[in-house]
N, C-alpha and C positions, 0 to 999 in steps of 0.2 A: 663148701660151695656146692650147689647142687645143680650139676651141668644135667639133666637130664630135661630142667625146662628150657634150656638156652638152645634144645632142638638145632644142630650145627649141621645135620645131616650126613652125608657118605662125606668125609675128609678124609683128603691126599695127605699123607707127610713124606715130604719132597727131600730125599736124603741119597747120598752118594755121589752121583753125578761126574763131572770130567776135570774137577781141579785139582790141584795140586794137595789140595785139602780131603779128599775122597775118604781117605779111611775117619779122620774126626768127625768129618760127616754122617757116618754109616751108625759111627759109636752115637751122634747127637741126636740123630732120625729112632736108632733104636730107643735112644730112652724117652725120647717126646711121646713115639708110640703108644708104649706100653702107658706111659702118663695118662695118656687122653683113653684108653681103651678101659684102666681102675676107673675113670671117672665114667664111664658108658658111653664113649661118644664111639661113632665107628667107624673106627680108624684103620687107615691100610696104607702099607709102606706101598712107597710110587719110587723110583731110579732113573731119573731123566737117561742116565749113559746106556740103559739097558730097552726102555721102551720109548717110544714116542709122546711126545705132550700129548697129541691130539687125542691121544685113549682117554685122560679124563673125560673128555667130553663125550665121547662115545660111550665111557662106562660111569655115568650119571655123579659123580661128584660134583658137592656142590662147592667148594672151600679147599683150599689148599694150606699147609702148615710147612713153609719154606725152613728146613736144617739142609740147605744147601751153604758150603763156604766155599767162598774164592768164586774165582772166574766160573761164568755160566750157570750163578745162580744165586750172588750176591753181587753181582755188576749190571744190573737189569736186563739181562738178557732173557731170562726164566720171565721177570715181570711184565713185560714188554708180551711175551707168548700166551700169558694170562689174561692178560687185558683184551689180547686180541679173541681168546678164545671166551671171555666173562667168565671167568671164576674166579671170586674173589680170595686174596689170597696176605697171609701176616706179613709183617716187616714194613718196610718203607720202597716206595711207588718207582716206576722206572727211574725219574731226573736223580733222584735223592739215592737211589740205589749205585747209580752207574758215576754219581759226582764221587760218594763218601769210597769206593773200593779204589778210588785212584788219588793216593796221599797228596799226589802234587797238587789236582782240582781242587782238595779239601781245604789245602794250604791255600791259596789262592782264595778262594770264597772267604775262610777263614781272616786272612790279611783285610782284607777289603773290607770287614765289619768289624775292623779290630780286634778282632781275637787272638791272645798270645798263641802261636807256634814254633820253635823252632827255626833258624833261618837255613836257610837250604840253597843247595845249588842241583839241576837239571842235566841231566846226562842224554842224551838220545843216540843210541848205537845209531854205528857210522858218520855222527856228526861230532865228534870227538876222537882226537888221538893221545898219547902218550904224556903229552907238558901238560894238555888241559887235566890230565885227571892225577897228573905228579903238585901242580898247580891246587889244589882243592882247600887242603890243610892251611896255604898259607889265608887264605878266607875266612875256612869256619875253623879252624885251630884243631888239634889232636887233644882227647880222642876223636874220632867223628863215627858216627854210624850213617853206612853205604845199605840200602836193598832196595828193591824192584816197588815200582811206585804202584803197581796191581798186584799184591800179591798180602796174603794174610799169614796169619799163624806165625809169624818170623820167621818165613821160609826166605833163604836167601839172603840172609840179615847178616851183618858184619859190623862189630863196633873195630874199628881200626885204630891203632894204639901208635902205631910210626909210619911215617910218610913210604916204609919198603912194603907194608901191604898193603897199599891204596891199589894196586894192579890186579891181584888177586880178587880183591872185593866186588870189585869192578866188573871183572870175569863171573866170579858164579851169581850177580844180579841180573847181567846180560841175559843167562842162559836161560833163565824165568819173563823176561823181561823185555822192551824194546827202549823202556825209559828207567833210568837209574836215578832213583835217589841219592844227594849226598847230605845229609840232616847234622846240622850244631848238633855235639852231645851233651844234656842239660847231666849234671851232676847232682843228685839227691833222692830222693824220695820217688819211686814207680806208685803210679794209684790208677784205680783202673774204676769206673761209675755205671754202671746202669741206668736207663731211663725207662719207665713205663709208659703207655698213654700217645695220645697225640696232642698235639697245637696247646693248649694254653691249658687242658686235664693234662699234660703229662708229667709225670714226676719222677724225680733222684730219688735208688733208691742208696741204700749206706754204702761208702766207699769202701774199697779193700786195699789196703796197702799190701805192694808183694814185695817178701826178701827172697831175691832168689841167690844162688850159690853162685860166691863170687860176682855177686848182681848180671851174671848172665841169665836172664829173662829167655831161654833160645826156645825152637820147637819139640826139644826132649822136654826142659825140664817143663814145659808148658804142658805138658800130657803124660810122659812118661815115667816121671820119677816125682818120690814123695819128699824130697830135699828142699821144695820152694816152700816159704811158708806164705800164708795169706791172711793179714790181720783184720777182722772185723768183729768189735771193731776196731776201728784202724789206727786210735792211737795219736792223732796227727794234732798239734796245738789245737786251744781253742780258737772256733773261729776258722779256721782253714778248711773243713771237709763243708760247715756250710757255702763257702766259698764256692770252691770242688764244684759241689751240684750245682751251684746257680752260675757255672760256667758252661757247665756241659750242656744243661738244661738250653743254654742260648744258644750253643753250637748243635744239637740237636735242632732244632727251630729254625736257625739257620741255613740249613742243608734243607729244612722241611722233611725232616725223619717223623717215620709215623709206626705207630706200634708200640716199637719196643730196638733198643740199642745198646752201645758199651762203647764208653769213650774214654782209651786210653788217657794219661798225664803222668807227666812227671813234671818234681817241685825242685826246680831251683836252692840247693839247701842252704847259700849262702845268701839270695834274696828273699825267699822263700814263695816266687812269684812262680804258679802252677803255669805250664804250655802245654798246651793241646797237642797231642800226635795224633792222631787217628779217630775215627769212629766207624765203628763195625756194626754193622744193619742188618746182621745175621749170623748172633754170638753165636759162640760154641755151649753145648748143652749136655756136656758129658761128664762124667764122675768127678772132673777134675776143674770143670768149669765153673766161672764166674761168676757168671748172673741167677745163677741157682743159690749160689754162697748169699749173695748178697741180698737174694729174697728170703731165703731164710733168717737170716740176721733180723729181716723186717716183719717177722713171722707169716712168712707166705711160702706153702709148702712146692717140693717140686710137682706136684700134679696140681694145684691151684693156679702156679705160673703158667706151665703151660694152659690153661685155660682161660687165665688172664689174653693172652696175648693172641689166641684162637681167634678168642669175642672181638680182636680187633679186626678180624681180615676184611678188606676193603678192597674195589677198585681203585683208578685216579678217578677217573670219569665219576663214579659216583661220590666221590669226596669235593668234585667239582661243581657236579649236581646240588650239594648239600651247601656249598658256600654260596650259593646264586639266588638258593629258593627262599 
């Protein structure tokens, strides 16, 4: 691809920042960087936690390339700062940003348009005691997974195996958290989707199935250690991954995600009927991450992705503009 006519001018890549996510940030920002910098675009690392937004503007960028995760940069509060300042910026728009980083809202939207989720029950520190959260298991059955309904990377996460650590799970969700997730836990198959594209161009790209160790999927093995494996491809009957995509693809749609995303699933292995857990509006982009896997599978290298998803950065407003005129 040859980014030198696509003129993208002075681009931010928005990495580090105040979440809990900070350091997968740092690693995601570095390699989007250097991505866009092979291909000649001229790019400079920006750290919302260390400078002010308002210096883009003051220092003439025209574009921004959000490897911000978690809170303060995938919950549209970064997006929200852009729009007001004009520069356009990847990912999907303040609504869709700040609905999909809050599980509960996704589930919620999600239910409403029919889409398979998980059934869940709602925690709100200080609006719950002790029976209500001993109470949980007899609803959604053991195991269940308990974590913090803003928060990514499986920080905070706990698949609970007996009703004696429902308290505990409870507790370190809190400490991240004001609302607690408590999620049915689907038994079979973890698969995780890519989307490219916006509105009705955007597309699935190949699924990845993860075996993680002991199917703990946590934030080590998700970054740290080379014990998880990731199938792509993914091995899954026939028939099912095209499934996959033309689910996520809706649930993408759904929220009104624009850019580029990754939406969790796990498959049911005794119905074999896929549920949505999440969708993340601002994957991870580092040696170990997903959507680079799974664009290569599709042969799109990691510096063409990133340039893929460059070309998309957009206002609302101007995507507003664009639907009216």
């Amino acid at each position: 691809m040859n980014s030198s006519s696509l003129n993208f001018g002075k681009v931010a890549v928005l990495m580090g920042g105040r979440s809990g996510e900070r350091e997968i940030s740092l690693m995601s920002g570095q390699g989007v960087l250097q991505a866009l910098r092979s291909k000649g675009v001229d790019a400079h690392a920006f750290d919302p936690a260390e400078r002010d937004l308002g210096e883009l503007k003051k220092e003439g960028f025209a574009c921004c390339f959000i490897a911000l995760h978690g809170r303060f940069g995938e919950d549209g509060t970064v997006q929200g700062a852009l729009e007001l300042l004009g520069i356009p910026y990847t990912g999907s728009g303040v609504m869709a940003s700040s609905m999909a980083i809050d599980k509960v809202m996704t589930k919620r939207v999600m239910l409403s348009e029919n889409l398979p989720t998980p059934r869940y029950m709602l925690l709100r520190r200080g609006g719950y005691g002790p029976a209500d959260v001993a109470a949980i298991p007899d609803t959604l059955g053991l195991p269940l997974i308990v974590k913090p309904a803003r928060e990514g990377s499986s920080l905070g996460l706990t698949k609970v195996t007996d009703r004696a650590g429902m308290a505990q799970a409870v507790a370190l969700a809190e400490k991240m958290d004001t609302d607690i997730l408590c999620e049915q836990f689907i038994r079979g198959d973890e698969v995780t989707c890519p989307v490219l594209g916006t509105g009705a161009a955007a597309q699935a790209l190949p699924v990845i199935r993860i075996v993680a160790p002991e199917g703990n999927y946590d934030y080590q093995n998700k970054y740290f250690t080379d014990t998880t494996q990731y199938l792509v491809p993914c091995g899954l009957p026939a028939g099912e991954e095209a499934a996959i995509q033309h689910l996520v693809l809706r649930a993408f749609r759904t929220l009104d995600c624009r850019g580029w995303a990754r939406a969790d699933v796990m498959i049911d292995q005794a119905t074999r009927q896929p549920y949505l857990l999440e969708i993340n509006t601002s994957p991870g982009m580092t040696g170990h991450s997903l959507v680079p896997m799974s664009a290569r599978a599709a042969g799109i290298s990691y510096e063409d992705l990133c340039i893929k998803v460059l070309a998309t950065a957009t206002l609302d407003h101007q995507r507003a503009g664009e639907a009216t005129s």
